[in-house]
PAPAMI-671558 format. One line per field, with one value per residue (C-alpha): residue number from 1; x, y, z. Coordinates in nm, 4 decimals, m for minus. Each point is the difference from the previous one (the first is absolute). Layout:
REM PAPAMI-671558
seq c(NUM/...)
east c(X/...)
north c(Y/...)
up c(Z/...)
END
This chain:
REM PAPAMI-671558
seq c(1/2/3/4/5/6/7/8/9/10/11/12/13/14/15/16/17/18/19/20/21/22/23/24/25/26/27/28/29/30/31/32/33/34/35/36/37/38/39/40/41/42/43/44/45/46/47/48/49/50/51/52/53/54/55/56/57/58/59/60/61/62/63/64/65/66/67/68/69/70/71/72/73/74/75/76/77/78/79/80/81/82/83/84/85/86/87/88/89/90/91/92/93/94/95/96/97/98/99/100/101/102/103/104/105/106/107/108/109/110/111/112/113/114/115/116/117/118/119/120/121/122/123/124/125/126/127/128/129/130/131/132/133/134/135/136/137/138/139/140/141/142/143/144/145/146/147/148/149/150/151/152/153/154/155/156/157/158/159/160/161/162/163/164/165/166/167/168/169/170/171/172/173/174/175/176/177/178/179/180/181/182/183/184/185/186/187/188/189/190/191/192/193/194/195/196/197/198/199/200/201/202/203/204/205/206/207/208/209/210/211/212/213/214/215/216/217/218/219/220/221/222/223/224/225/226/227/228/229/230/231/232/233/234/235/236/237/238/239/240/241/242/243/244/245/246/247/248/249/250/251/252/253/254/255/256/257/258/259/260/261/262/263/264/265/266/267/268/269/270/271/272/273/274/275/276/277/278/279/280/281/282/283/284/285/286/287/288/289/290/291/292/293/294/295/296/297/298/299/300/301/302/303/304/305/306/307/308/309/310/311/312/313/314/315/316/317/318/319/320/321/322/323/324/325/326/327/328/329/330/331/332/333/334/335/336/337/338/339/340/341/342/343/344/345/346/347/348/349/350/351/352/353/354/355/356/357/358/359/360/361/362/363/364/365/366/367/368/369/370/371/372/373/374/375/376/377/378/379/380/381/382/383/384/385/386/387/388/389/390/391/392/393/394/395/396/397/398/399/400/401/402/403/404/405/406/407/408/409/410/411/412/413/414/415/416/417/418/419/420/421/422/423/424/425/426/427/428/429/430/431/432/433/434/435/436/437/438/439/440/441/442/443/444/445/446/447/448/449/450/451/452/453/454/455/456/457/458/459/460/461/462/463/464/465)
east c(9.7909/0.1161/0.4124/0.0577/0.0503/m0.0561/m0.3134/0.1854/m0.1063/0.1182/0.1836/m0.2561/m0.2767/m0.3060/m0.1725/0.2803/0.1116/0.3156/0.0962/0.2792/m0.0376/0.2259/0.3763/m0.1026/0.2337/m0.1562/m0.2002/m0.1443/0.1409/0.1380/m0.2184/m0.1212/m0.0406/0.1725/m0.3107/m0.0796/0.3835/m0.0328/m0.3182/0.0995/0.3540/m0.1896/m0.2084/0.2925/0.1341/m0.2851/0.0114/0.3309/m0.0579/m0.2397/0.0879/m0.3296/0.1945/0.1311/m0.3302/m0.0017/m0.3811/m0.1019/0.1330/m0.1237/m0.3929/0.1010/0.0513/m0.2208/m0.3025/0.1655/m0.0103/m0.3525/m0.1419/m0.1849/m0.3144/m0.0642/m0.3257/m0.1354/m0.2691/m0.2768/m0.2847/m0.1958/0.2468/0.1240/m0.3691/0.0507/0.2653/m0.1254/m0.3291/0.2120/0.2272/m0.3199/m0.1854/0.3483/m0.0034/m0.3032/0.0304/0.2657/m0.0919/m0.1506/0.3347/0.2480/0.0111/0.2185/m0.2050/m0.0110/0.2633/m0.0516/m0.0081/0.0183/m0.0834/0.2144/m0.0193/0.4119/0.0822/0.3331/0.2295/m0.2215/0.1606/0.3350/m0.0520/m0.2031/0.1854/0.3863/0.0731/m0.0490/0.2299/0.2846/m0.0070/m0.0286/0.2884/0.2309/0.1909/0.0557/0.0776/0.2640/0.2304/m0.0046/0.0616/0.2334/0.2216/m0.0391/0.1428/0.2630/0.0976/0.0349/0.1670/0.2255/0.1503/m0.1966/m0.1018/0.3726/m0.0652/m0.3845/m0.0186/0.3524/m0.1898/0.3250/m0.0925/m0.1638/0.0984/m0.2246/m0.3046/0.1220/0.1238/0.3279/0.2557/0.0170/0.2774/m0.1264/0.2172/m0.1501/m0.0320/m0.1543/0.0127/m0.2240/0.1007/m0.0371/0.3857/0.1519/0.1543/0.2988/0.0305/m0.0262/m0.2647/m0.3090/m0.0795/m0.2353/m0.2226/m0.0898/m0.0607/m0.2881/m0.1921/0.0941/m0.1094/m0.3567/m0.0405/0.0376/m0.3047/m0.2192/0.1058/m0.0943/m0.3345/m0.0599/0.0020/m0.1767/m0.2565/m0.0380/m0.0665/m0.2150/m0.2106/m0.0352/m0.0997/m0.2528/m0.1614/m0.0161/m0.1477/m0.2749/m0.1182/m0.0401/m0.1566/m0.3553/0.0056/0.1932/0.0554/0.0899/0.3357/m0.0786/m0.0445/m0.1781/0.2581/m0.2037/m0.1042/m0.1958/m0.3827/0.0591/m0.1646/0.0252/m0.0129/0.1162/m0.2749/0.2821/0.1680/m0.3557/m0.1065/0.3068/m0.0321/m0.3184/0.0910/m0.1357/m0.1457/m0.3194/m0.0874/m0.2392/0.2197/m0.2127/0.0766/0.3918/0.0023/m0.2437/0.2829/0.2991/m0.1573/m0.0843/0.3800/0.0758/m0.2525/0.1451/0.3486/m0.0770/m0.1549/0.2985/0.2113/m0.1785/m0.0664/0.3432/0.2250/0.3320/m0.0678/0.1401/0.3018/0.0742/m0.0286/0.2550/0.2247/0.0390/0.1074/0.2285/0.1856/0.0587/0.1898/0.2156/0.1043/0.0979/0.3148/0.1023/0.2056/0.2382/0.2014/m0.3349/m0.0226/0.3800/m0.0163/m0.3978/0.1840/0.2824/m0.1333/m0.2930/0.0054/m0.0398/m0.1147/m0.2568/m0.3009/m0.1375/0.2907/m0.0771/m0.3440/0.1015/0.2235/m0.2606/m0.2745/0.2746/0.0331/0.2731/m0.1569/m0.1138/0.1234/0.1205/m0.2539/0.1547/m0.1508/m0.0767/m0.1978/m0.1540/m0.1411/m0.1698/m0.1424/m0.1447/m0.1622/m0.0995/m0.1770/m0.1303/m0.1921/m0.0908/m0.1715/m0.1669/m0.1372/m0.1461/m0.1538/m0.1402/m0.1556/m0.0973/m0.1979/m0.2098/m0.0848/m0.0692/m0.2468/m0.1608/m0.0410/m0.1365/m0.4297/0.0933/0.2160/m0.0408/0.3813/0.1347/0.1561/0.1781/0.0892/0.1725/0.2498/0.0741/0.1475/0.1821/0.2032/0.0486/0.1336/0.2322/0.1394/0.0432/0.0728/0.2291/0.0056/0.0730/0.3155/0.1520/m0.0024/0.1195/0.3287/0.0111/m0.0088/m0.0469/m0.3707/m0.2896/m0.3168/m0.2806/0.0015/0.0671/m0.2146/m0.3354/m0.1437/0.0658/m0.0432/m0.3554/m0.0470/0.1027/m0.1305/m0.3317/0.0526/0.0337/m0.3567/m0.1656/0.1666/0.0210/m0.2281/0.0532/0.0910/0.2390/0.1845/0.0071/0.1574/0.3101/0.0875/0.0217/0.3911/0.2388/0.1153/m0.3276/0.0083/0.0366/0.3623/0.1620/0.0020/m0.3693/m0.0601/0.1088/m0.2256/m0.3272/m0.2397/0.3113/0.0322/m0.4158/m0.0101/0.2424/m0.0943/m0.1868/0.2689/0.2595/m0.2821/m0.0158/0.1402/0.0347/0.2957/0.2239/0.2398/m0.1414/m0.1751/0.1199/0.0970/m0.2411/0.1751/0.3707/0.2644/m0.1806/0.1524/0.0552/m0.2784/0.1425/0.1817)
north c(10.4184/0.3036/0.1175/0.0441/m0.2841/0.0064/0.2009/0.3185/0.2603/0.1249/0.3032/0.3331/m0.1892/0.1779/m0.1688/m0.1880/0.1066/m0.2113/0.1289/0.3075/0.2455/0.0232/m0.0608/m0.2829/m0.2507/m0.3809/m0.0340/0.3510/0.1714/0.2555/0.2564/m0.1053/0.1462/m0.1400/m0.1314/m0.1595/m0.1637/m0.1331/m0.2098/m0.1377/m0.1509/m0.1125/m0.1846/m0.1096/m0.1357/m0.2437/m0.1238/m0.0769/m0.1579/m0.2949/m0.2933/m0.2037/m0.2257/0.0874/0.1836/0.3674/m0.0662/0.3064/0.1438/m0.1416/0.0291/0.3488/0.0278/m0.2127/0.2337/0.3171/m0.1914/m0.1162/0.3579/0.2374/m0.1591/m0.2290/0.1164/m0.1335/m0.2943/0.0844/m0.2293/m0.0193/m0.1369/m0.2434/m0.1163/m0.0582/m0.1903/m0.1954/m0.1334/m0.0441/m0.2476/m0.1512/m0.0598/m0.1009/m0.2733/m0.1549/0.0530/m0.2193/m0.2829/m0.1806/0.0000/m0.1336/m0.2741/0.2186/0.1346/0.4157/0.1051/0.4181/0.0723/0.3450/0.2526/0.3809/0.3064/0.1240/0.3103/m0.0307/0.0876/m0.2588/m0.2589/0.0932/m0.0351/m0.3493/m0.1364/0.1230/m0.3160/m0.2360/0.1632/0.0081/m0.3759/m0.0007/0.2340/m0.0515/m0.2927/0.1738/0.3157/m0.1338/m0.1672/0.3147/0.2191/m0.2382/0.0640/0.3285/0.0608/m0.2260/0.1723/0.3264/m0.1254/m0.2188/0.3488/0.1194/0.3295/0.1023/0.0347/0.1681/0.2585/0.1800/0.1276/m0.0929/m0.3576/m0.0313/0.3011/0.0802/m0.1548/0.2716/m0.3003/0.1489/m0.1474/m0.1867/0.1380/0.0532/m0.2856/m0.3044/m0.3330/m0.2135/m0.3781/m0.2638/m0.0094/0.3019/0.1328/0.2248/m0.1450/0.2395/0.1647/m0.0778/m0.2558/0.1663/m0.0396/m0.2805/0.2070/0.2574/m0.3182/m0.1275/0.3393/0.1044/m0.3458/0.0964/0.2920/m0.1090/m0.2411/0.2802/0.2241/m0.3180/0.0018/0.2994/m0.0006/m0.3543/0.1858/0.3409/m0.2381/m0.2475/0.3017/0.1184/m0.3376/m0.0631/0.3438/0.0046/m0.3902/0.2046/0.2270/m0.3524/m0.2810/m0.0464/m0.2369/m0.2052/m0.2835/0.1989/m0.1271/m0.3509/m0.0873/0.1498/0.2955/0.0523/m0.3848/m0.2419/0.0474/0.3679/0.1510/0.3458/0.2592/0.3077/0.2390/0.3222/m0.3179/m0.1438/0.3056/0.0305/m0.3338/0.0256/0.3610/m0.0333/m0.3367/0.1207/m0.2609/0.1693/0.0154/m0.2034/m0.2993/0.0690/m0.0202/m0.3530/m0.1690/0.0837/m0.1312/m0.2997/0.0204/0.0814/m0.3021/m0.2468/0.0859/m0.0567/m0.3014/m0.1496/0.0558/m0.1016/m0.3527/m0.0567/0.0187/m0.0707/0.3032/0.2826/m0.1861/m0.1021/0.3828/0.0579/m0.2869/0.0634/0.3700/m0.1577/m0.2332/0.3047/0.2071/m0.2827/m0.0170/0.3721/0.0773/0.3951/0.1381/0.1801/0.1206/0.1670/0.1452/0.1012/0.1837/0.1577/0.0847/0.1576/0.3106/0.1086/0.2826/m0.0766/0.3445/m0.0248/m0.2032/0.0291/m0.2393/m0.2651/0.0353/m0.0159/m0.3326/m0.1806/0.0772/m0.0894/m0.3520/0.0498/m0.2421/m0.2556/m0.3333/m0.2186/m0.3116/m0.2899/m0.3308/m0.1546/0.3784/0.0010/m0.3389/0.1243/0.3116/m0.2128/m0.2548/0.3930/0.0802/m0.2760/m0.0313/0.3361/m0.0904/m0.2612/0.1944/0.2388/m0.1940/m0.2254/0.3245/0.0945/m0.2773/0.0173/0.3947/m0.0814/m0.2754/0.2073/0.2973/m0.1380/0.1558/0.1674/0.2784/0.1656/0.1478/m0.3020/m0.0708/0.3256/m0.0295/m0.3212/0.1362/0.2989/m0.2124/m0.1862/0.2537/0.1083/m0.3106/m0.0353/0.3328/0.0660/0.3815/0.2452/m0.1518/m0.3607/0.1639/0.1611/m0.3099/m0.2023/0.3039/m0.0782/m0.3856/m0.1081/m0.1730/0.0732/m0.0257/m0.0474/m0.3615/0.0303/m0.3223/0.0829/m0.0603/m0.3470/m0.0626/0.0598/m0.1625/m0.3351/0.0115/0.1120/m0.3420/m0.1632/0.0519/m0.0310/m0.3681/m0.0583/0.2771/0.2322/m0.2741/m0.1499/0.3095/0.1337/m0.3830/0.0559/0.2638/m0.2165/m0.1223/0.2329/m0.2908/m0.0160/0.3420/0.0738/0.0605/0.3316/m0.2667/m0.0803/0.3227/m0.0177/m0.2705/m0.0031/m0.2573/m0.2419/0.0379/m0.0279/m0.2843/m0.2196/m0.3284/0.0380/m0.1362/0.2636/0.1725/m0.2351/0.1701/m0.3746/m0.0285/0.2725/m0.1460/0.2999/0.3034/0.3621/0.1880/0.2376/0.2958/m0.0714/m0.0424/m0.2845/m0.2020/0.1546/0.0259/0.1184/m0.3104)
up c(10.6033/0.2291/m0.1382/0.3745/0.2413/0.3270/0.0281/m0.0388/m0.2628/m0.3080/0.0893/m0.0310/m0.0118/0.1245/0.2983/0.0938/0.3681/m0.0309/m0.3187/m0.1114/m0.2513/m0.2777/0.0798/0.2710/0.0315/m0.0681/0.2362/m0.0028/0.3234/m0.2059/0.1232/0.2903/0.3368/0.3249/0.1507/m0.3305/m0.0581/0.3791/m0.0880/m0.3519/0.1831/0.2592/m0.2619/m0.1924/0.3446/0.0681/m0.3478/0.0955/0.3592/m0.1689/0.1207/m0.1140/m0.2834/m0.3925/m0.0582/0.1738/0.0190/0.1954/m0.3066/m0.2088/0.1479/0.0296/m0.3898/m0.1363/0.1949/m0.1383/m0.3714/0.0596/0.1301/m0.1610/m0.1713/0.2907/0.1737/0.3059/m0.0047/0.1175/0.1668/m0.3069/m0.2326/0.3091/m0.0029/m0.4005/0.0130/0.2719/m0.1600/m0.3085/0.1497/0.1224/m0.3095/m0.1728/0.2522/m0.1041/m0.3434/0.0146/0.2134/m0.2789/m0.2282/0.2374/0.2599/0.1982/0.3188/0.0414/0.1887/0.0903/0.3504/m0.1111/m0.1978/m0.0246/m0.2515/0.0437/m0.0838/m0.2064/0.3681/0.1190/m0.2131/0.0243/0.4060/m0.0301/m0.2356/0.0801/0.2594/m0.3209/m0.1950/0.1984/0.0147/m0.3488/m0.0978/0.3277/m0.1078/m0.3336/0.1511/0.2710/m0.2646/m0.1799/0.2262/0.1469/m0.3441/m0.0275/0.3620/m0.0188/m0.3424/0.1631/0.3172/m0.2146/m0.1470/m0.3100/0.2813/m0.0977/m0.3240/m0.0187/m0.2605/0.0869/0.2889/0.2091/0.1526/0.3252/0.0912/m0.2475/0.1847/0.2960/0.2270/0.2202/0.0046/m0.3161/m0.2697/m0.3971/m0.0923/0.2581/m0.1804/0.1843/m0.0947/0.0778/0.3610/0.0834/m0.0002/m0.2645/m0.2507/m0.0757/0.3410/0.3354/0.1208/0.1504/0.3487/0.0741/0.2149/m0.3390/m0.2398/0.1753/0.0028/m0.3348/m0.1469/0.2428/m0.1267/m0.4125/0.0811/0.1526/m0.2890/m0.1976/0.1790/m0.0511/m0.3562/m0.0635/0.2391/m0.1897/m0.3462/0.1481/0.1500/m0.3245/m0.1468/0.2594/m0.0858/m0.3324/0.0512/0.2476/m0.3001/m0.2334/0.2143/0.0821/0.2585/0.2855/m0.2894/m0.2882/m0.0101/0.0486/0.3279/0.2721/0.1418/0.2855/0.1447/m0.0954/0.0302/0.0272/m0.2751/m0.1396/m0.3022/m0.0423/m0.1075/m0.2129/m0.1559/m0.1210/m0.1338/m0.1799/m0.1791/m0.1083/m0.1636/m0.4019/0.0103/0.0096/0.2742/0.2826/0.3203/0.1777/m0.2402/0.0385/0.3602/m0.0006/m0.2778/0.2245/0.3256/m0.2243/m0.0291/0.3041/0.2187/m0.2640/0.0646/0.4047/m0.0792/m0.1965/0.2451/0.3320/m0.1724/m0.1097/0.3086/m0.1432/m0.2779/0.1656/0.1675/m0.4099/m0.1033/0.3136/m0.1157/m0.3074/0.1070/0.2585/m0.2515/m0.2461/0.2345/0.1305/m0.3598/m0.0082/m0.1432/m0.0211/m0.3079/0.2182/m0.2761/m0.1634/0.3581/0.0597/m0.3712/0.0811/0.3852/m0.1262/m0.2453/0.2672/0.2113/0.3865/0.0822/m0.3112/0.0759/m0.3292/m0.1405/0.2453/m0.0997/m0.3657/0.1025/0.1585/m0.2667/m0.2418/0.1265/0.2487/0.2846/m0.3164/0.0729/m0.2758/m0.1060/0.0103/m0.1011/0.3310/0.0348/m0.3196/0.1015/0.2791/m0.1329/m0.2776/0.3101/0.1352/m0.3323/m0.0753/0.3280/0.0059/m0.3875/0.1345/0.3217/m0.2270/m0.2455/0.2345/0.1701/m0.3818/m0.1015/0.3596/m0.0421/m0.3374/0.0405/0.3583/m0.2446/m0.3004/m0.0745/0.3185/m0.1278/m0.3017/m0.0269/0.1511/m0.3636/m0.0397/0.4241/m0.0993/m0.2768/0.1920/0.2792/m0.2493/m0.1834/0.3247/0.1101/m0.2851/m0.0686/0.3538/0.1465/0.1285/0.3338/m0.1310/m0.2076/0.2595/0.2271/m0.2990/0.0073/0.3400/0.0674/m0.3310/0.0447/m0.2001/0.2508/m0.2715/m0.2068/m0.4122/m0.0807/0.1987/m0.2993/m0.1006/0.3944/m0.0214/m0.3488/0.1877/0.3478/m0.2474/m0.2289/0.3609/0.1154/m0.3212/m0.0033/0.3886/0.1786/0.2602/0.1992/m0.1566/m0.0952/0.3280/0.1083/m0.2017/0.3076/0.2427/m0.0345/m0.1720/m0.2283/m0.1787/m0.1257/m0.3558/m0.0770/m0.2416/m0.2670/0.0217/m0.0361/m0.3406/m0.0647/0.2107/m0.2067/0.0768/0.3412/0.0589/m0.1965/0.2135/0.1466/0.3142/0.2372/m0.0879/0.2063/0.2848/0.3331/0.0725/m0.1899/0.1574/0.2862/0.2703/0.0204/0.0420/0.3036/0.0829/m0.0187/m0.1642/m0.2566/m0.2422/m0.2881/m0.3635/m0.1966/m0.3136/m0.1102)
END
């Protein structure tokens, strides 16, 4: 991850037109020229002006390309035609295995900017109402009065706002607490201008996040759910070559496995309605149960810097913006993970049956996404820092050992039935104990028995219980 926030460069660093040489102040203007100054303030202005929600997310597409840059060549029309007839053969490959229909409209080869453009709309629904209780704190902590004490650096005068004395205090309401009240009419900006600085930062970390994830994933569903839209298929040919690197499987073979992925994925998800809206809810009932350790934040506030953007950065990555995790949140993360498990396996068991006398390094294909599933990445950490979620499911595993025991006893069929009301998915506990939940009468089984079916794209009931 880049020390710098923001997009701006380490000071001295070669290449860098925005960046000073030695001396520079934090952001590296140190030694640069007045035509050069002029543009970076302008830039630091617009990052300021966003007005788009908690999420700076011009920022943060901004960042996440610079992160993602550098090894990130253009696709050219032979690999588009690749991945094309790869997604193609995929699709009938796995026709026999699943009752689900095929469900690829399309087929793309992204470059990694690519995904970070498709795929960017997705993500800030899934981090927004995360982000805007956060940043909601954080604001209100530094509105509230901890500005007056930031690092000694002399309160908000500190921050270079006129007007305000080093000693302000400002309480919850916006007045000082041990001096005169402060006018109404410098409250209300000051309190706008803490959530674009809040923005701002979320942004800068997010951006980074995103490209770092760029540099990992391989597809539009490598996270669990397609980023990009349903029936809109795609790999990404540098992050393909990149997992396939010393498992001696021919490239060609790599890229046919992860559209197996990849069409089964699509296919999950177009045939199960209610599926995305569960992902979404599950998200949704997590941040309403955010609560912020604002004493964490007042004592993190209170020894950085304001003119150093390296100690915000250090703050953030530190766990500054972590919420705590209460119960009612640890409840839904484990509804989160344990959905995401079962996604995955289910996805498992069909790529593994479509691949089997078909590929010869399907076997060694298979593990590799597994330890990759459950040891996770850079990317996943740093979101986990930031929001506290974990994208990738621990228990993949024992997902696809049951929904594997499922069709040897019931089919393809009959496993792919048990998506077809939220209640008659397996629960966290039956993960523990697969052979237990297969071998349950046949009406626990019966959509017959449930009261009603799910909305099609909505908050559904816990599954986890």
């Amino acid at each position: 991850m880049s020390e710098i926030p923001f997009g701006f460069g380490k000071p001295g660093d070669p290449g860098d037109p925005g960046s000073g040489g030695p001396g520079a102040g934090g952001m590296g203007f140190g030694d640069l020229g007045g035509a050069d100054i002029s543009s970076a303030l302008h830039r630091f202005a617009d990052m300021l002006s966003w007005q788009g929600g908690p999420v700076n997310w011009d920022l943060a597409k901004d960042v996440a390309r610079q992160a993602a840059a550098g090894d990130d060549p253009s696709i050219g029309p032979a690999e588009r035609s690749a991945v094309a007839d790869a997604i193609r053969l995929a699709e009938l490959w796995i026709d026999p295995t699943t009752s689900f229909p095929a469900a690829t409209t399309s087929a793309s080869a992204w470059s990694r900017a690519e995904w970070i453009e498709a795929t960017l709309p997705t993500w800030t629904e899934l981090v927004e109402p995360v982000a805007s209780k956060v940043v909601e704190a954080f604001s209100g902590e530094l509105t509230g009065g901890l500005a007056a004490g930031l690092g000694g650096a002399g309160g908000l005068a500190g921050f270079g706002l006129p007007g305000f004395p080093p000693s302000v205090d400002l309480d919850s309401d916006g007045h000082d607490s041990e001096s005169p009240g402060l006018p109404p009419d410098m409250a209300g900006p000051l309190l706008s201008m803490m959530r674009q600085m809040g923005g701002v930062m979320f942004g800068g970390q997010v951006g980074q996040a995103l490209g770092t994830l760029a540099r990992e994933v391989v597809s539009s569903t490598d996270v669990g759910l397609p980023l990009a839209g349903v029936g809109h298929a795609a790999l990404i040919p540098a992050g393909i070559a990149a997992f396939g690197e010393g498992l001696g499987v021919a490239p060609d073979e790599v890229r046919l496995f992860l559209a197996l992925r990849e069409a089964a994925c699509h296919r999950l998800f177009a045939a199960v309605p209610w599926l995305r809206g569960r992902l979404v809810a599950a998200l949704d009932d997590y941040s309403r149960g955010i609560t912020v350790d604002t004493s964490r934040m007042q004592e993190a506030l209170g020894s950085i810097d304001p003119t150093n953007p390296q100690a915000l950065q250090d703050a953030l990555t530190g766990g500054l913006f972590e919420p705590e995790n209460t119960p009612a949140q640890q409840a839904a993360l484990t509804r989160l993970e344990t959905l995401l498990a079962l996604i995955e396996g289910w996805v498992d068991d069909v790529v593994a049956q479509a691949a089997e006398g078909r590929l010869a390094g399907a076997s060694a294909l298979r593990e590799t996404v597994r330890r990759r599933r459950a040891l996770g990445g850079p990317a996943e950490q740093t979101f986990g820092t930031l929001v506290g979620l974990q994208l990738r499911p621990r228990r993949m595993r024992e997902a696809s050992q049951l929904w594997q025991l499922l069709r040897e006893s019931r089919g393809a069929e009959g496993r792919d039935a048990l998506w077809e009301h939220p209640d008659l998915l397996p629960t966290v506990d039956d993960l523990d104990d697969p052979a237990g939940f297969v071998n349950r009468r046949d009406s626990d089984f019966d959509l017959r028995t449930l009261n009603d079916t799910p909305p099609s794209d909505g908050p559904a009931s816990d599954t986890s219980d």
